[in-house]
Structures are given as structure tokens and as C-alpha cells.
LUMMI-736194 format. One line per 8 residues: number of its first residue (from 0); for each residue x, y, z of C-alpha. Coordinates in steps of 0.001 Angstrom, whole numbers, plus 500000, padded with zeros to 6 digits. Layout:
// LUMMI-736194
NUM = X,Y,Z | ...
// end
This chain:
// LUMMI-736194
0 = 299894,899366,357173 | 296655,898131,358579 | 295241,899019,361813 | 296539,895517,363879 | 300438,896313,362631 | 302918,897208,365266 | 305812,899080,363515 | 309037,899200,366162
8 = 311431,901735,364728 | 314706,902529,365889 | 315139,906246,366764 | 318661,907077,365915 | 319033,904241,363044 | 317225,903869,359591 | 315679,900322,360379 | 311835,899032,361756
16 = 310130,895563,362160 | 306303,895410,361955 | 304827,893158,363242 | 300410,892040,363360 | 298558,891095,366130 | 297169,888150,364103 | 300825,886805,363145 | 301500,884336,365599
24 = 305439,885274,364804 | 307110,887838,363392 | 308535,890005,362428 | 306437,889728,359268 | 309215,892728,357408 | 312527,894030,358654 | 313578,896807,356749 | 317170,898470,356948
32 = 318062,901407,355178 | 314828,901148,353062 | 315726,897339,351953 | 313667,894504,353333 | 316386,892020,354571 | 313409,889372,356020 | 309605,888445,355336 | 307582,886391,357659
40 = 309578,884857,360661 | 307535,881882,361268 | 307598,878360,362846 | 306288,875637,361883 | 304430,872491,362842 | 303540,869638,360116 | 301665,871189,357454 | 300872,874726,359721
48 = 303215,877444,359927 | 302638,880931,361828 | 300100,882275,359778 | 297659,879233,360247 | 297584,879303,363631 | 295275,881001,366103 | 296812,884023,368094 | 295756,884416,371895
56 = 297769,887388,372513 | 300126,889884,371311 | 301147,893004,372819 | 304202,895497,372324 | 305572,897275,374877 | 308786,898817,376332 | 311245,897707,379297 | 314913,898150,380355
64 = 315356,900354,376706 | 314455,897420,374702 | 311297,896853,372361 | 309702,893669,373340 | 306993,891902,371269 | 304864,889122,372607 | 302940,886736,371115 | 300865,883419,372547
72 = 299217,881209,370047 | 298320,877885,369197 | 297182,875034,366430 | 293577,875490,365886 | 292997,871745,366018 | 293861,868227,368022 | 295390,868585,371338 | 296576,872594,371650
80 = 300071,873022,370753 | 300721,876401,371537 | 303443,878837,370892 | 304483,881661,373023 | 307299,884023,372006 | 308944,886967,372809 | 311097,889748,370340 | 313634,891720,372349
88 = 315046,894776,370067 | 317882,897046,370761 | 320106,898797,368854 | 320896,896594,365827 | 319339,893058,366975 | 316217,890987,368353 | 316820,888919,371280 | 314140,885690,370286
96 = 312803,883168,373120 | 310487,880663,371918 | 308340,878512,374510 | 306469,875265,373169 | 303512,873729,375439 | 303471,869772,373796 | 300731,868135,374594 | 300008,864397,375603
104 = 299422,862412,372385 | 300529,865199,369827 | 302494,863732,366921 | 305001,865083,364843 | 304401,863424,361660 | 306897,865618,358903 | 308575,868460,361010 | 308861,871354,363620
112 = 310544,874580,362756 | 311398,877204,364517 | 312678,880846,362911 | 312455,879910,359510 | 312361,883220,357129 | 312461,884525,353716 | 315106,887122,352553 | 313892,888977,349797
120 = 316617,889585,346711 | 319708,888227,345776 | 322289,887251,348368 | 325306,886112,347299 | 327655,885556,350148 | 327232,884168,353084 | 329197,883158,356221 | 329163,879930,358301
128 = 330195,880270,362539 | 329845,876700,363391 | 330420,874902,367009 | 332504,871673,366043 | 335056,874077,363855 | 337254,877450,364604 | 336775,880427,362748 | 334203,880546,359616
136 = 333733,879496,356568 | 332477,881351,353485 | 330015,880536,350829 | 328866,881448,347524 | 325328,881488,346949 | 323269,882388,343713 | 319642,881618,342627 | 319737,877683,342103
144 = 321465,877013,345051 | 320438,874632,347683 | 322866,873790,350665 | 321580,871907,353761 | 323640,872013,357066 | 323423,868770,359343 | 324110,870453,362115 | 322430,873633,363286
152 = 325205,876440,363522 | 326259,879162,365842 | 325035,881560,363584 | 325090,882541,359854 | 325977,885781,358425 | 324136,886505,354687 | 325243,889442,352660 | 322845,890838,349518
160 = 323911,892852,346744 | 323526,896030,348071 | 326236,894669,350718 | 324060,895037,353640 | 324197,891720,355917 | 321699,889909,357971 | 322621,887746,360869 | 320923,884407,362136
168 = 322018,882597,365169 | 321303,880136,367910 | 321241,881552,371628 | 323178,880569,374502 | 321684,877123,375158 | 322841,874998,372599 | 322162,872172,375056 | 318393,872628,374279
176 = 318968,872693,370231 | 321133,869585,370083 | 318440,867792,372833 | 315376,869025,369854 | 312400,866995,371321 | 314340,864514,372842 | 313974,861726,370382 | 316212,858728,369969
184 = 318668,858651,367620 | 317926,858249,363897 | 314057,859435,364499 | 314699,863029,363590 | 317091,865645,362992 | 318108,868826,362999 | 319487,871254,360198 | 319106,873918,357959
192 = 317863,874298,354582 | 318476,876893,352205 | 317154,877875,348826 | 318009,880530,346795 | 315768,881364,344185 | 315011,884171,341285 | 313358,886442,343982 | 314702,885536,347367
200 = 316414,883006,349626 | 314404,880884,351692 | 315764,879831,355128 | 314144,876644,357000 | 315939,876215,360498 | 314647,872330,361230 | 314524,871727,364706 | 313173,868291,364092
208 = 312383,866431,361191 | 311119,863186,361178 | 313640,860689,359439 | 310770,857866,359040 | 307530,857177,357999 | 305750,856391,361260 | 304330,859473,363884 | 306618,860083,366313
216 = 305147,861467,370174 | 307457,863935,372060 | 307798,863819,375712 | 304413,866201,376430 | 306207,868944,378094 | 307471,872483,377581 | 310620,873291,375278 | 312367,876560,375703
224 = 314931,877479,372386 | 316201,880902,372551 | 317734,882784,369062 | 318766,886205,367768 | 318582,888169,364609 | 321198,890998,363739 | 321853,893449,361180 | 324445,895837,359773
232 = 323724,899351,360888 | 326866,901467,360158 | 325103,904715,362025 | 325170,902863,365837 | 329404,902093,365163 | 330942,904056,367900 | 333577,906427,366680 | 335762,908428,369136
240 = 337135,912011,368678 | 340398,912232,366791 | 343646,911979,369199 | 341451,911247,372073 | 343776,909734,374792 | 342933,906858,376863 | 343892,906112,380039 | 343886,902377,381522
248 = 342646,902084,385255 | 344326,899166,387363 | 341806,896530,387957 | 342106,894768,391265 | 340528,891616,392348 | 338709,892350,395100 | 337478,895754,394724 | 336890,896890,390951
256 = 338498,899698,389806 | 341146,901493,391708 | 338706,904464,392297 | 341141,906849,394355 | 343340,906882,391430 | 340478,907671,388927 | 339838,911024,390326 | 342943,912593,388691
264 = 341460,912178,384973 | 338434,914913,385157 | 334642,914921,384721 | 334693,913149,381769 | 337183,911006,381719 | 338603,908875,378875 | 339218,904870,380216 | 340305,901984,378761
272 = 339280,898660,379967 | 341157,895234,379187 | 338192,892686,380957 | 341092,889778,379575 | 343207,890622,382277 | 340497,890072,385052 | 341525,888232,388128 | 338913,885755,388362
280 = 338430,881874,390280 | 338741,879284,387369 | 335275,878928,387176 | 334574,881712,385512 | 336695,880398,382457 | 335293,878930,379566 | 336507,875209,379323 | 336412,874522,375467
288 = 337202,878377,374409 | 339869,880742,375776 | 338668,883315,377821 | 335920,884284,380489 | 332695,882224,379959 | 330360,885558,379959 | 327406,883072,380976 | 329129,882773,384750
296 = 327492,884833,387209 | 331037,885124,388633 | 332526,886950,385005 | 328628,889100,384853 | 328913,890366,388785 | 332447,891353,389007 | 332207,893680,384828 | 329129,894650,386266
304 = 330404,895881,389403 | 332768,897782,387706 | 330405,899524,384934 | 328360,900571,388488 | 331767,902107,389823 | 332359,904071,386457 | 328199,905430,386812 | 328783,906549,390105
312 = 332405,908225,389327 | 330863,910277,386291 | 327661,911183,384300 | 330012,911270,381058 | 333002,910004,379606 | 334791,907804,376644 | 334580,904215,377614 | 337410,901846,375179
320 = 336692,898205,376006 | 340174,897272,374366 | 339649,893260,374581 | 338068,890258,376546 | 334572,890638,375527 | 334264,888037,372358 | 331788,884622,372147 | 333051,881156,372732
328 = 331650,878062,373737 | 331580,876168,376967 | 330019,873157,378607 | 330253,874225,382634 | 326874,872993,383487 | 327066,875164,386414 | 327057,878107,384234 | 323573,877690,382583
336 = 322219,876673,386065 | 322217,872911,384783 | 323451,869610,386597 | 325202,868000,383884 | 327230,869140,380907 | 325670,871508,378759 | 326852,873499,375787 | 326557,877182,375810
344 = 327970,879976,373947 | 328058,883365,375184 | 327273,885704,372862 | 323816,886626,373934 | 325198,887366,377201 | 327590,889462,376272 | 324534,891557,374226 | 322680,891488,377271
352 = 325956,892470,379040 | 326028,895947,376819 | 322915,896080,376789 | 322436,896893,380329 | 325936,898695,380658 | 324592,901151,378410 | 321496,902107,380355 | 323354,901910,383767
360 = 326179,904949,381998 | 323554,906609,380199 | 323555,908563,377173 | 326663,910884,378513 | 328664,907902,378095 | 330548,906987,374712 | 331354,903681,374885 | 333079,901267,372221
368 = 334016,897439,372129 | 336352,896454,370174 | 335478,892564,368802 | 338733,890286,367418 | 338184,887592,364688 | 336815,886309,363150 | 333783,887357,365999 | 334068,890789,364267
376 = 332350,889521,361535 | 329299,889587,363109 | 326898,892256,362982 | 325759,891367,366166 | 329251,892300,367626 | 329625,895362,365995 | 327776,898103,367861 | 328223,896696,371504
384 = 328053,900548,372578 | 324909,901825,370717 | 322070,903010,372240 | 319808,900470,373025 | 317159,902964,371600 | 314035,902327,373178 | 312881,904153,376280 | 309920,903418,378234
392 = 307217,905215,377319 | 305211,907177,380194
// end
């Protein structure tokens, strides 16, 4: 490892991503359990991907337990293009927001990408989460295989031989992914290609792609796309002592938890929480998914409010959060902070959810989520409770 690498390793789970100051992406490896599961994250403009382009920044640092990598960079030619992204790790994911600056009079002549990767080996199953259908669908892959998705997807799940899995997914503002660059229809579109070869699959994510011959000019502004990565990481699954018992607090709709009552089960007590049976206005709902639309600041305020009540009730305890915290998509523009109708999922919010319920408890708190299907398929889903795993460094 030269010099310019950044290597962000996990302390309680056998995973790191390195990343270069002279990588406009990244991560350029992440290895889990001494397998790399992805080389080069990259994006792509035309005929220059991440590597090509000139780097104006890039720093790693800590904040709120998380890892964060920066990067600001640009094309090294016409009318500066430039790139600016940021890496959020905890526990067993990277939270990814991308930030475009088009300029007047750019063209995109063959294609943007953004998060396209390579995973090294052979990976033959994979797993399909897809807006327009319930559920998932599974696929088969093996080296020869090419399968291109018209649509980009909530996320996809791949699985190598060793059985490890690697997750891929959109963030909360699907809005933004289905706008692309705002071009009309039949100019471009979006999708995702992927090749399996001999020594690797290769994984294009096509935000545009230009369906014509002539240049097309995006509106000159700046695009904001937000993503994830997740992995399996078995060590970060909360288990609970055997014959542990739990007991369930009443939640009422004004105030929280019914603290006077709480008292009675000791210093470190052993709660379980049921968020589905919140009492909360119909806005917080999701309207194309059942449940709580954990993108509402009404659904975030009121959990959070009642994390705070635990933290201030006890330094330790067993926390069981038996149901109501699973993705699902919604189009309540007010939501997202939009005007009109915009499609969001949730999922990243509910990460960002744990993430900050488990620094606000602390490490005296045990705390597990359990995920129903087909969500708990996703590795993302599957260590809501783990330590974030990155404190800020003095």
C-alpha cells in the first residue's frame, strides 16, 4: 500500500476499503473476511472514468462514528465537469452521495455512469429488489452471462462462491434517478449492465446513455444521486443471551414511552419495542407501501424521541425492535422536502435511523432489529444494531 492509500478498517469486523488520494472514487478494494468483493468504484463520463480524471481533494476523516471519505475532482479538459463525492462507513455499509457540477455547453455524447464496479471471482447468484414489483427475484449467473436491467433497481444482492454477498442499491431519492439529466424521452436511458466473465463480474450502473447518434446538452446545473453499498458480516449480527426475557413498554401518543412504569424492570433492563403499532397523523404513512414512511420527519422525531427516553432511563440494557422498521416506497413529496410527487424509499433512513440510535445508547446498549421479508435478505438490514465502529479520533 503506497503512501497516498487511505485504508478504513472496521474495528470489531474482519473488513477494510482503501481508498487513494489520486482516485477520484473509490473505494478502489473492499475486502471482507480476506476476499475482495469490489475493485475500482468509479463513474464515468464518455470515454473518462475515475481514474482519468484530475482529483482536487480528498480527505478521510471521522464524524458521528462513521468513516467518511471525500473526494472533489473533475475532467481535465472542455468545460470542468467535476465530481464531488462522499463515502459514509459504518458497521457493514457505505452511505454514497454523489454531486455533479454540469457545465454550460458540456455534451454527453455515449454515457454517464455513476457507481459502476468490478467484483472479482465467480458469483453465481444474485438477487433482484425492484420498485415496479413486490418481493425479489432470483438469478443465476455464470461466466458468459450478460443481463441488462431497463430500469435501475432498488438494490441488488450478489452472492460468490465462498457465499459471502455484496449489496448494491439506489438511495432514498429515486425521484432524482428516474429524472437522470432531465432529457426528453427516447434521448437516453437508464439501466444496468452486467457481465460475468472468467475472472470477475463487471457492473455498469447507466445513469444516462445516449439512445442516438447526435450530442445531447444537459440542463448546466448540479445533480445530486445518493447510493449505498453493503456486505455480509456475520460478526456485527446481534445475538441475545439465552432465555433472556423481554418486556414490552406501552407506547403512548403524546409522550413516548410510559416512563413511570419503566422503572420497575432494573438498571439494565430488557425492552421490546413494536414501532408498527405507533400512533401517528396519516402523514407519516407511506402511500404506495404499508407502514411508516421512515423519510417523514413526523415517523424520525417521535422513534427518536423515544431512543432519547431509553438513554436517559439507563446506560445499559437489551433493546428487541420486534417489527415496524422495514423499507418501502412512497411518493409524499412532502416527505423528501419536494413540491410535487416524488418517489422515495426508505431504507437509507432507516440506516441512518440505527445509525444514530446506536451512538445516542452507547456501547452498554445491546440492541437488535428484527427485518421481515423478503427485506431480510439484505445485508444492509441485517446488523441494524452493530456498532457503527468508528469513533472520532482526538
Amino acid at each position: 500500500m503506497n503512501h497516498n492509500s487511505q485504508l478504513i478498517t472496521h474495528p470489531e469486523a474482519d473488513w477494510s476499503a482503501r481508498h487513494e488520494q489520486d482516485y477520484a472514487s473509490g473505494p478502489l478494494q473492499l475486502t471482507v473476511h480476506g476476499n475482495t468483493l469490489l475493485n475500482n468504484f468509479h463513474c464515468r463520463h464518455d470515454d473518462v472514468d475515475s481514474s482519468a480524471m484530475t482529483v482536487d481533494k480528498s480527505r478521510c476523516f471521522r464524524k458521528a462514528g462513521a468513516a467518511v471519505c471525500l473526494t472533489e475532482s473533475h475532467i481535465p479538459y472542455g468545460r470542468r465537469l467535476s465530481f464531488k463525492q462522499s463515502l459514509r462507513y459504518a458497521a457493514n455499509y457505505a452511505r454514497i452521495t454523489q454531486d455533479i457540477n454540469w457545465p454550460k455547453q458540456t455534451a454527453l455524447k455515449k454515457v454517464l455512469e455513476i457507481g459502476s464496479a468490478e467484483l472479482p471471482g465467480h458469483w453465481p447468484k444474485m438477487l433482484l429488489f425492484e420498485a415496479a414489483k413486490p418481493g425479489c427475484r432470483e438469478y443465476e449467473l455464470s461466466p458468459g452471462t450478460e443481463l441488462r436491467l431497463s430500469e435501475l433497481p432498488l438494490a441488488l444482492v450478489f452472492y460468490n462462491q465462498q457465499g459471502q454477498a455484496l449489496e448494491i442499491g439506489n438511495g432514498d431519492d429515486l425521484w432524482r434517478w428516474q429524472n437522470a439529466l432531465q432529457f426528453e424521452q427516447g434521448q437516453a436511458e437508464s439501466g444496468i449492465l452486467i457481465r460475468h466473465t472468467e475472472k470477475a463480474l463487471r457492473f455498469n450502473r447507466m445513469l444516462s446513455l445516449n439512445q442516438g447518434g447526435a450530442e445531447l446538452l444537459p440542463l448546466p446545473r448540479e445533480y445530486r444521486f445518493t447510493s449505498y453499498l453493503a456486505w455480509s458480516c456475520p460478526e456485527l449480527e446481534t445475538e441475545f443471551p439465552a432465555k433472556l426475557q423481554f418486556h414490552r413498554p406501552e407506547l403512548l401518543p403524546d409522550r413516548g414511552l410510559d416512563i413511570e412504569n419503566l422503572a420497575q424492570h432494573g438498571a439494565k433492563p430488557a425492552l421490546s419495542l413494536d414501532f408498527s403499532r405507533l400512533q401517528l397523523p396519516t402523514q407519516a404513512q407511506r402511500d404506495l407501501s404499508p407502514g411508516l414512511c421512515w423519510e417523514s420527519k413526523i415517523t424520525q422525531k417521535f422513534a427518536r424521541r423515544i431512543i432519547r427516553q431509553l438513554a436517559d432511563l439507563s446506560q445499559e440494557g437489551y433493546l428487541l425492535i420486534e417489527a415496524g422498521m422495514f423499507p418501502g416506497l412512497c411518493q409524499d413529496p412532502v416527505h423528501c422536502s419536494r413540491k410535487n410527487e416524488a418517489l422515495h424509499w426508505d431504507l437509507m433512513a432507516i440506516l441512518d435511523f440505527c445509525s444514530w440510535m446506536r451512538q445516542r445508547l452507547g456501547r452498554g446498549w445491546t440492541i437488535k432489529v428484527q427485518v421481515p421479508e423478503p427485506w431480510c435478505k439484505l445485508p444492509s438490514m441485517s446488523c441494524l444494531g452493530a456498532i457503527n465502529g468508528f469513533r472520532n479520533q482526538s
